[in-house]
C-alpha positions as CSV (number, residue, x, y, z in Angstrom):
1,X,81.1,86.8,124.5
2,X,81.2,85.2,120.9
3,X,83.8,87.3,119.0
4,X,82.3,85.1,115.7
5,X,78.5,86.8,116.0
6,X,78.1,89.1,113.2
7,X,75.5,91.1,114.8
8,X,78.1,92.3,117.8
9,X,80.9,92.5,115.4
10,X,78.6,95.1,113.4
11,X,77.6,97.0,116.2
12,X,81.3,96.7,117.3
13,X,81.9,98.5,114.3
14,X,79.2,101.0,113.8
15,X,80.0,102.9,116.8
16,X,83.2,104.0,114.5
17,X,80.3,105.7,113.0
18,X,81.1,108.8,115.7
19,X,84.0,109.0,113.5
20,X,82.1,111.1,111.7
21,X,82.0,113.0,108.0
22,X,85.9,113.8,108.8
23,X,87.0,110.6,107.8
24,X,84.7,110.3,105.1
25,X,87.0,110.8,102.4
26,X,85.1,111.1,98.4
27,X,86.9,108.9,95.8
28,X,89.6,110.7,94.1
29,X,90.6,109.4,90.7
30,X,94.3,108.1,91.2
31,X,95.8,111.3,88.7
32,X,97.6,110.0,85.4
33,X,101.3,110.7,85.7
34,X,102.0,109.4,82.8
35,X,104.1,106.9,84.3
36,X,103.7,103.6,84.2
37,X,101.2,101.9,86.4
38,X,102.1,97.7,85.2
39,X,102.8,95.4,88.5
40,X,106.1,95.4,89.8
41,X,107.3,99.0,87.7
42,X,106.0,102.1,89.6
43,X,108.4,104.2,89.5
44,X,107.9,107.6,90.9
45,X,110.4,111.3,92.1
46,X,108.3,111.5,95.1
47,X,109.3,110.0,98.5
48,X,107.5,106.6,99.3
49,X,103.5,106.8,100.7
50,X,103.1,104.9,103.0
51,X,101.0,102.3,103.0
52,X,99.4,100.5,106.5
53,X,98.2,96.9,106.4
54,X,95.8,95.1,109.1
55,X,95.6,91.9,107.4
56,X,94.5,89.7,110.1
57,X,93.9,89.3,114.1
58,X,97.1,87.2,113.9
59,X,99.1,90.4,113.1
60,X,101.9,91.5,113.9
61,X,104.1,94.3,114.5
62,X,106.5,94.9,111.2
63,X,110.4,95.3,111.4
64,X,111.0,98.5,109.5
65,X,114.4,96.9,108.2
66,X,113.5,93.5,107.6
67,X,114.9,92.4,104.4
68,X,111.3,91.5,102.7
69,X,109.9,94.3,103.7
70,X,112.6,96.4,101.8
71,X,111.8,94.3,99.2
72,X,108.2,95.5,99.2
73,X,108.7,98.7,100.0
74,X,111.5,99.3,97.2
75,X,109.4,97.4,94.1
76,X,106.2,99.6,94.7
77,X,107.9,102.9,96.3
78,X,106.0,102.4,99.5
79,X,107.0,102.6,103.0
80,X,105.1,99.5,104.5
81,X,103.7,99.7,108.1
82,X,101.5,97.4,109.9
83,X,98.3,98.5,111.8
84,X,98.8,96.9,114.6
85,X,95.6,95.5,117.0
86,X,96.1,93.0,120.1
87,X,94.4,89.9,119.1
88,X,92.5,90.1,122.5
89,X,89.6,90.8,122.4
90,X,90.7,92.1,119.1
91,X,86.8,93.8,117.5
92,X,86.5,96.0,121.0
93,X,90.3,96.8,120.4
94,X,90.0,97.9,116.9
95,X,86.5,99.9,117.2
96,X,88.6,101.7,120.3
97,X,91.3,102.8,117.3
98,X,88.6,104.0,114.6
99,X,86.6,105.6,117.1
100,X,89.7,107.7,118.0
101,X,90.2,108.6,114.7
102,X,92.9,106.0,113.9
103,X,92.6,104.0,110.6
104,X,94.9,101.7,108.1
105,X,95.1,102.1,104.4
106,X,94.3,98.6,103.5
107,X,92.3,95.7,105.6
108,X,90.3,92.5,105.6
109,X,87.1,92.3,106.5
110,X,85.4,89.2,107.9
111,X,82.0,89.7,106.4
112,X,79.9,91.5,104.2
113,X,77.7,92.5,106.9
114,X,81.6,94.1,108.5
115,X,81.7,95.8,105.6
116,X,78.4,97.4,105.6
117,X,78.9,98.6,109.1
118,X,82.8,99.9,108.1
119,X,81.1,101.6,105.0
120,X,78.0,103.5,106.7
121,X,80.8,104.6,109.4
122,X,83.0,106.2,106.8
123,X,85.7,103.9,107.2
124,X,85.8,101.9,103.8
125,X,86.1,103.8,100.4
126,X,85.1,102.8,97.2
127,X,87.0,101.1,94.9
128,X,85.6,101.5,91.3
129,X,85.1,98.0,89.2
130,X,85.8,99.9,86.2
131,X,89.0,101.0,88.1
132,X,90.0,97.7,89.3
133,X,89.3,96.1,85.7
134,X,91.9,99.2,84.5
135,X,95.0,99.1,86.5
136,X,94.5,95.0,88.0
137,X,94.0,93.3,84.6
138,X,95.9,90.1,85.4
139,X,93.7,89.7,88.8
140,X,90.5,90.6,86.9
141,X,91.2,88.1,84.0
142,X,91.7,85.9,87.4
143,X,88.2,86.6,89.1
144,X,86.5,86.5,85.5
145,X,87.4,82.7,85.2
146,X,86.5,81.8,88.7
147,X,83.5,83.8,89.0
148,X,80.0,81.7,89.6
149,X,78.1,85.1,89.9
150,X,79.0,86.0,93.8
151,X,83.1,87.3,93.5
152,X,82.2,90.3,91.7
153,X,79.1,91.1,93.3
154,X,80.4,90.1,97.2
155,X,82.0,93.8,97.3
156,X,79.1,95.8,95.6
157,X,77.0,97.8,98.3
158,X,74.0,99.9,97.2
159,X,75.4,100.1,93.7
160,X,78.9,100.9,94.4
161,X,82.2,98.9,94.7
162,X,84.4,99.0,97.8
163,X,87.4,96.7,97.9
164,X,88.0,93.0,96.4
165,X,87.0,89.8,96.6
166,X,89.8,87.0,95.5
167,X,88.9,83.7,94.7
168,X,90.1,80.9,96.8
169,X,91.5,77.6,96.4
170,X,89.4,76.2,99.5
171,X,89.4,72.0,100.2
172,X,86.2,71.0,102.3
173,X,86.9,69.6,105.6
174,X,87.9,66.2,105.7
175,X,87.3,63.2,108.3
176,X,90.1,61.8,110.3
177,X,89.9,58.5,111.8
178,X,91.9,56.4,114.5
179,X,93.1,54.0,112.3
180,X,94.7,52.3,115.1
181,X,91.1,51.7,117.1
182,X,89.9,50.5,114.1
183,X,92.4,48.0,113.0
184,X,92.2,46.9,116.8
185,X,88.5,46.0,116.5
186,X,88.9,44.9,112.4
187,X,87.0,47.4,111.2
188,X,87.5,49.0,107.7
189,X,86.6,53.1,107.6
190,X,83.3,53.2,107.0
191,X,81.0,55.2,103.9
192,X,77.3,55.5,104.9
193,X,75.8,56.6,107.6
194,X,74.7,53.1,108.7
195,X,78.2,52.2,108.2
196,X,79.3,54.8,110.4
197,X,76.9,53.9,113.0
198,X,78.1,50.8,113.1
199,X,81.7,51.7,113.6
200,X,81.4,54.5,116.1
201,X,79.0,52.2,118.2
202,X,81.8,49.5,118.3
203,X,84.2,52.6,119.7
204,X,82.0,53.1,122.7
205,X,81.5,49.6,123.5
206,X,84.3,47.5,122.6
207,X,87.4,49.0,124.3
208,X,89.2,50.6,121.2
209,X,91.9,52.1,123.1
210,X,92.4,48.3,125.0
211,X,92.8,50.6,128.1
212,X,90.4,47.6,130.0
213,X,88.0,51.3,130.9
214,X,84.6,52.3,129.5
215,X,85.9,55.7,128.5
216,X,85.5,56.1,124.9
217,X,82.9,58.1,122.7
218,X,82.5,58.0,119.0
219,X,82.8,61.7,117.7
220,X,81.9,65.1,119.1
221,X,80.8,67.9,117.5
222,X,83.0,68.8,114.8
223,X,81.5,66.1,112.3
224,X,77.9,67.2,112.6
225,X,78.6,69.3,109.5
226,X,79.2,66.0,108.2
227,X,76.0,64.4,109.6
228,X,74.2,67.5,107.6
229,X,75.5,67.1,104.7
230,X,74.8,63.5,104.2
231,X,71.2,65.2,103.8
232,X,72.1,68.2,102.0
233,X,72.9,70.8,104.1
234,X,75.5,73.2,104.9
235,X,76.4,73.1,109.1
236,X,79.0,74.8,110.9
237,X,79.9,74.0,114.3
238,X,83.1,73.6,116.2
239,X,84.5,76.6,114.9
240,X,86.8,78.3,117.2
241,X,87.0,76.6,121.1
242,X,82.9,76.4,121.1
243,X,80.5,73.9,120.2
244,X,78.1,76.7,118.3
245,X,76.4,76.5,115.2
246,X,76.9,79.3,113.1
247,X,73.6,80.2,111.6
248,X,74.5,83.9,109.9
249,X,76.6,81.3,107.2
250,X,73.6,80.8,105.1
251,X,73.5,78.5,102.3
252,X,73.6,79.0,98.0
253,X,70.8,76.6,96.6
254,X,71.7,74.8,93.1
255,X,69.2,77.1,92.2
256,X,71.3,80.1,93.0
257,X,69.0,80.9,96.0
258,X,70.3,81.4,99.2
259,X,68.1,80.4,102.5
260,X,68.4,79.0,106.3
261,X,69.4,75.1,106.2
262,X,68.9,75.1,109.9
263,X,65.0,75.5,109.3
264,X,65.2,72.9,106.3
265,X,62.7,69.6,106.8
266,X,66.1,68.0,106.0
267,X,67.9,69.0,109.3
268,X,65.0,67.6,111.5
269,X,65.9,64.5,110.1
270,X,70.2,65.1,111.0
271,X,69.2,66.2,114.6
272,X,67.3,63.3,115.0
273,X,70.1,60.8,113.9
274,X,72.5,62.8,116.0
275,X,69.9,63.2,119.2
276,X,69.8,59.3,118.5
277,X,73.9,58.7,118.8
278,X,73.9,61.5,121.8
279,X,71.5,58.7,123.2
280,X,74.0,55.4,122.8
281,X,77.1,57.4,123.7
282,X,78.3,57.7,120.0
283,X,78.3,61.5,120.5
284,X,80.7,62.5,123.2
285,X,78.7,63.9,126.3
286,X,81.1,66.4,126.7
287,X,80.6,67.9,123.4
288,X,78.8,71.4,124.4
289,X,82.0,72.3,125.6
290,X,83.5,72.0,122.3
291,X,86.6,69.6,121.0
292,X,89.1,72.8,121.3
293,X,90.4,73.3,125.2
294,X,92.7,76.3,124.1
295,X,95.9,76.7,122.0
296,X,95.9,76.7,118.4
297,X,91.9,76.6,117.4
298,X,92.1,73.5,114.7
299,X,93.3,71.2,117.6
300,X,90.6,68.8,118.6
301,X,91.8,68.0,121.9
302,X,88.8,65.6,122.5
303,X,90.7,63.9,119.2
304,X,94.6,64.3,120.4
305,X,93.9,62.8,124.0
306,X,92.3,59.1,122.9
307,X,88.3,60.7,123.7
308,X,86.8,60.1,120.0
309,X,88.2,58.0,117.5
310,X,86.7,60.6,114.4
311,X,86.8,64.6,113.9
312,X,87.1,66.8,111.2
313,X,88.7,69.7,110.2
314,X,91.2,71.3,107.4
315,X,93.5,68.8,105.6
316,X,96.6,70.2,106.3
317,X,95.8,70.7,109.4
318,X,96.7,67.1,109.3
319,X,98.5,65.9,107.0
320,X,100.2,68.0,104.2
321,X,101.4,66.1,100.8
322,X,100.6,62.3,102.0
323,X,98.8,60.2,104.6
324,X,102.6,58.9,106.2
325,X,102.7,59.6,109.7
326,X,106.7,58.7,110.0
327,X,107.5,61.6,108.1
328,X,108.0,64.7,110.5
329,X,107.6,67.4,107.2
330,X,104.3,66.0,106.1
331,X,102.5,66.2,109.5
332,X,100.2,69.2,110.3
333,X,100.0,71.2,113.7
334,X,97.2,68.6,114.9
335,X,98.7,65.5,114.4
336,X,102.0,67.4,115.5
337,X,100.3,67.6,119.1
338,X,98.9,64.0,118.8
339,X,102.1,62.2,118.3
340,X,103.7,64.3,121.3
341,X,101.1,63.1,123.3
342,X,100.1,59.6,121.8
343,X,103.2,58.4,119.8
344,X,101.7,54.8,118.6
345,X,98.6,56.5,118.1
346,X,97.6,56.4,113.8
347,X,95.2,58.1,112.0
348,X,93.7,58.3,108.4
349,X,91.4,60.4,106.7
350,X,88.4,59.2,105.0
351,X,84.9,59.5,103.4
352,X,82.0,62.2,104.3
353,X,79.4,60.4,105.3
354,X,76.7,59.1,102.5
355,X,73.0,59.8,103.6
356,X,69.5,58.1,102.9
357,X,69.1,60.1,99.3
358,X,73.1,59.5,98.3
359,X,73.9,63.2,99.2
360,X,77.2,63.5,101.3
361,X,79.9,66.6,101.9
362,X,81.2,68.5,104.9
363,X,81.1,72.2,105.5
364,X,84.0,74.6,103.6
365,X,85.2,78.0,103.7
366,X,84.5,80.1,100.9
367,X,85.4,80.1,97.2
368,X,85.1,83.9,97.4
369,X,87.7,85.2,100.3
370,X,89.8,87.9,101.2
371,X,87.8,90.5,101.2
372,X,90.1,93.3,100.8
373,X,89.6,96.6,101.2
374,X,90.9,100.4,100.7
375,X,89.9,102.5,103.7
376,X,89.0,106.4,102.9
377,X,91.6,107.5,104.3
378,X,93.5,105.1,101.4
379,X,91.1,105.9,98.2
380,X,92.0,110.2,99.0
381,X,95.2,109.4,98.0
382,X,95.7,108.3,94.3
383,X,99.3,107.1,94.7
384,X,97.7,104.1,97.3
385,X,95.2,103.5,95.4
386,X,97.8,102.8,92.4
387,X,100.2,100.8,94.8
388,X,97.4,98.8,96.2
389,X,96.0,98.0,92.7
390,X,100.1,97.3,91.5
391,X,100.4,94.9,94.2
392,X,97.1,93.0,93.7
393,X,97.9,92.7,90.2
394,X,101.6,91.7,90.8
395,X,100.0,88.5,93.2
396,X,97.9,87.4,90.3
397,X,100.5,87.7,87.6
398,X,104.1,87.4,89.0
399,X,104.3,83.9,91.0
400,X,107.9,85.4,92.7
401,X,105.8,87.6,94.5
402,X,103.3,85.6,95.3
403,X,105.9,83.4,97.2
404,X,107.7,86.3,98.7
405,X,104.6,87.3,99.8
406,X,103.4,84.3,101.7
407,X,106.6,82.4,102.4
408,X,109.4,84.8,102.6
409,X,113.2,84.8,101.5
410,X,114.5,80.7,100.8
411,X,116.5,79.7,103.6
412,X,115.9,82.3,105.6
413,X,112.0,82.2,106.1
414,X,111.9,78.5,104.4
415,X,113.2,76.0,102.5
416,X,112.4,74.0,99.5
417,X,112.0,70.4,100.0
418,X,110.7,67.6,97.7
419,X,107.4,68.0,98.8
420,X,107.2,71.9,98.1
421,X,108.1,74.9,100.6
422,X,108.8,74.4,104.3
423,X,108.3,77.3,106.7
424,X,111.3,78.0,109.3
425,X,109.1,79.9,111.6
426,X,105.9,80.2,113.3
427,X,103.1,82.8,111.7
428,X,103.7,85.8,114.0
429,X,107.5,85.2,112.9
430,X,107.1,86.1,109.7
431,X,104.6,88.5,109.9
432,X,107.2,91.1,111.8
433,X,109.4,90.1,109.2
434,X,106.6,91.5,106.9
435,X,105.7,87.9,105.3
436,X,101.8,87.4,104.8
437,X,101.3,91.1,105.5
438,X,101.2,92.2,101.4
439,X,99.2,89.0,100.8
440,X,95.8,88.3,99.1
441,X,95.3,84.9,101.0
442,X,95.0,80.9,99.3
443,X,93.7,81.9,95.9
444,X,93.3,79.8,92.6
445,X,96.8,80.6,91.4
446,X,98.5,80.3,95.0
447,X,97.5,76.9,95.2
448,X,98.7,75.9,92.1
449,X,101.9,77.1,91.5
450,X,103.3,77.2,95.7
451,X,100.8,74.9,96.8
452,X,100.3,72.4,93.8
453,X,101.1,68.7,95.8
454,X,99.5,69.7,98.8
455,X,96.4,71.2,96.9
456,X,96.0,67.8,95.1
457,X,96.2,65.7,98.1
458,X,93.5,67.8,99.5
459,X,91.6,67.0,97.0
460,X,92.2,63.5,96.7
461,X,90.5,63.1,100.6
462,X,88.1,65.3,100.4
463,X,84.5,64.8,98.5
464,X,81.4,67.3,97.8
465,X,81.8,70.5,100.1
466,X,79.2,72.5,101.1
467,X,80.8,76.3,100.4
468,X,80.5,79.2,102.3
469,X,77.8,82.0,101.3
470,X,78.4,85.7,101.4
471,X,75.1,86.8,102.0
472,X,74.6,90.3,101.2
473,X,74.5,92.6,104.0
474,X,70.8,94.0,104.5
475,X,69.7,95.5,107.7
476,X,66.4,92.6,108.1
477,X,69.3,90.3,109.1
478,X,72.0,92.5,110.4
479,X,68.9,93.3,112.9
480,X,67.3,89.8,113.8
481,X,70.8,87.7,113.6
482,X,71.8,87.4,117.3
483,X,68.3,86.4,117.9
484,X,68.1,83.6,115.7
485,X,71.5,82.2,116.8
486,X,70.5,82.4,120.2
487,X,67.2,80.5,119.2
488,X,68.7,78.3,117.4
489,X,71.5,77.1,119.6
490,X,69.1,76.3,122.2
491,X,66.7,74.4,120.1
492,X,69.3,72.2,118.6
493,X,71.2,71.5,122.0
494,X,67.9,70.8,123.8
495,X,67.0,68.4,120.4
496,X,70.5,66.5,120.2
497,X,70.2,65.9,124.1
498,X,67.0,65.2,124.4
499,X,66.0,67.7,126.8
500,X,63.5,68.5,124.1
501,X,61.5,66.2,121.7
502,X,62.5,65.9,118.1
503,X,59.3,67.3,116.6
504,X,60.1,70.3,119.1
505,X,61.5,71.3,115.6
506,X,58.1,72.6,114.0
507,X,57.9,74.9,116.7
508,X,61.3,76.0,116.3
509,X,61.0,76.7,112.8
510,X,58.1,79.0,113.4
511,X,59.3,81.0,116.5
512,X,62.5,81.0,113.7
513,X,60.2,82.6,111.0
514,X,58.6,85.2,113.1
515,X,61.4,86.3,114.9
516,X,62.7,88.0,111.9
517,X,64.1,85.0,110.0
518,X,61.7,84.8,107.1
519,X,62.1,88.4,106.6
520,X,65.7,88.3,106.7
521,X,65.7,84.8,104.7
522,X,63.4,86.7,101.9
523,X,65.7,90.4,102.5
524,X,68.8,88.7,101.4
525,X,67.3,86.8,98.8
526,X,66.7,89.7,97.1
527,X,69.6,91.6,97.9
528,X,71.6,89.0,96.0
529,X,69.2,88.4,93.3
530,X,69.9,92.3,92.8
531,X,73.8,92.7,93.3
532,X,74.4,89.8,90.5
533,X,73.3,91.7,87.1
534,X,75.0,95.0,88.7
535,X,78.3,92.9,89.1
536,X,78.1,91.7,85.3
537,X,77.1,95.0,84.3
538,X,81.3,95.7,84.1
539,X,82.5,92.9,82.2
């Protein structure tokens, strides 16, 4: 089962919807006290409300009398909880609690076509703009600066406002070569596609690894974003421990327009290059199975074992402040596992590909992220709606609790080093000791005022990225999504292995269409035309 495909995480979620009107709860202005309501001073006579958070699938279980979470609780009179869902199989798991008549106060959804589903279910409450702008100035003077016309509007469903989105400081992914396999056959790390050609050619047929065995490939699957972008196109693949292409991530035109790239004349042209390194061994013939074999899902094990010299992914999933390998503090998890396993082994990031027209990039996550919502159980209850608003405002205007937030107590949860914070523990760690539970993710002012070296160096490696697209949630693609997935996954396995011909395409693009894609393609076109002047509407 994909636990990625947004049509079975919707219908995961809409059979919450025998919830029913009992946990619909109307919006209740939050009642003026006369108090104050700034970040960081709400100070009330009335015992604590408590307040539970499922912020992730990597949550955890909170320690009532951890010392952060005191922290928390005292500065906005809450008593914080965490809504606790196993991580396996974790969309079945949570439907089980709503459907029983269990919800949290706050929570992140994955997608706007989630949020749809959570809203027509009576689960998510709305969250007035107006009301946002009121008592979360410092975060709205935020999202005004960063906004490209799609943070506002990301949260706006048939006219109406239901949670926030927060702007994100997001590096594209970058390419990471075997430095040590190229300096072996005296080659430099290529720019152009040719270029690259040439370079993964020579790691398939000229022993890079000097093992004396024909048992290299080039890449696998995790740099045909790359390969798209060099003509223009937004690809993801390799996400997770599968090889799939995600096709409900549709793309944002430079003309504001968003539409399919997989049906693009453009991505004939990448499926043919890459059906044409599948054919001389560039591609790995392994790669349907995906790069990830388990454990943490940013490993490329394909990468860590010596299989490909080239793979992509996050930059601090590499390195963190600098491209030195001898320093322990500035490796990332991946090449944490590839020097346990390969200590001589060196790598080095480099260059997106350039393509025939001078177009180049790799795939990113979105500059709009975090979508973070109040549930209705939340927005009936005016004091969590004023703590919730206090603590997003707090994270956009109080860097202390920003970093108490996300990295805890100093030399108890980390340490500061002359690179920037060090964590002392793993994720689930901190999260029962309440860190990254109150958190509103990576955004613009997290990355430069924790995150400032490592942000830059991210940049430094990284070119043009391709951004994630919240495409409006509308029920012509909600409908026809799994379908066209399905369709598409086939098509472009069968193309890249040549199981089917290249011009096979044309035909794909047109079972594509009239399976529901051009009506989706068109449905959320103007759903998002629609949602931008309503958006502005506030400011």
């Amino acid at each position: 089962m994909r636990n990625r495909n947004v049509k079975q995480v919707v219908s995961w979620m809409l059979t919450a919807a025998t919830i029913g009107t009992s946990l619909t709860g109307c919006f209740a202005p939050a009642a003026d006290s006369g108090e104050s309501k700034n970040a960081g001073n709400m100070q009330t006579a009335e015992d604590p409300v408590q307040m539970e958070f499922l912020t992730s699938q990597t949550t955890a279980e909170i320690n009532d009398n951890a010392e952060v979470v005191k922290m928390i609780e005292e500065r906005f009179h809450i008593d914080l909880k965490s809504f606790y869902v196993d991580s396996d199989n974790y969309h079945e798991n949570l439907s089980v609690r709503l459907t029983g008549g269990e919800m949290p106060d706050v929570m992140v959804v994955g997608s706007t076509a989630e949020l749809a589903a959570y809203i027509e279910s009576g689960i998510i409450g709305e969250l007035p703009i107006e009301m946002i702008r009121e008592k979360a100035p410092n975060f709205a003077k935020v999202a005004d600066a960063y906004d490209d016309g799609s943070l506002w509007s990301t949260m706006v469903y048939e006219g109406k406002n239901y949670g926030v989105a927060n702007p994100m400081d997001q590096q594209p992914m970058a390419m990471f070569w075997r430095k040590d396999w190229l300096d072996r056959l005296g080659l430099e790390v290529p720019e152009t596609l040719e270029e690259y050609e040439k370079v993964l050619t020579a790691f398939v047929r000229q022993d890079p690894d000097g093992n004396g065995r024909n048992d290299t490939a080039g890449a696998a699957e995790r740099i045909f974003g790359a390969v798209f972008g060099a003509y223009g196109l937004r690809c993801v693949t390799g996400a997770a421990a599968n090889s799939e292409f995600t096709v409900e991530e549709m793309q944002l035109g430079e003309d504001n327009v968003p539409f399919f790239p997989y049906i693009r004349p453009e991505a004939k042209e990448a499926l043919r290059l890459l059906h044409d390194w599948y054919e001389k061994g560039i591609i790995d013939r392994e790669f349907l199975t995906g790069e990830n074999h388990g454990g943490y899902a940013a490993i490329s094990h394909s990468f860590v074992n010596g299989q490909i010299g080239l793979t992509s992914g996050q930059p601090y999933h590499y390195f963190q402040y600098s491209t030195d390998m001898t320093d322990p503090d500035n490796l990332g998890i991946c090449l944490k596992e590839m020097t346990e396993v390969n200590p001589d082994a060196v790598v080095v990031p480099g260059p997106a590909p350039i393509g025939p027209d001078g177009r180049s990039g790799t795939e990113a996550w979105g500059k709009v992220g975090r979508l973070t919502c109040l549930t209705t159980k939340a927005v009936s209850d005016p004091r969590k709606v004023d703590a919730f608003l206090a603590m997003l405002d707090a994270y956009y205007s109080d860097a202390a609790f920003m970093e108490l937030s996300n990295y805890g107590i100093e030399g108890r949860h980390f340490v500061m080093t002359e690179h920037g914070r060090k964590r002392l523990m793993d994720g689930v760690e901190l999260r029962k000791e309440g860190v990254m539970q109150v958190d509103f993710g990576a955004t613009v002012l997290y990355a430069q005022q924790l995150n400032a070296e490592k942000t830059r160096f991210g940049e430094e490696i990284t070119g043009n990225g391709y951004y994630r697209f919240n495409a409006p949630a509308v029920e012509e693609f909600s409908n026809v999504i799994e379908t066209l997935d399905s369709m598409t996954e086939q098509a472009y396995f069968a193309m890249i292995t040549g199981e089917k011909p290249i011009d096979y395409f044309d035909t794909f693009v047109e079972e594509f269409k009239k399976a529901g894609g051009e009506a989706a393609e068109k449905a959320v076109q103007e759903a998002y035309a629609a949602k931008l002047p309503a958006s502005k509407e506030v400011r």
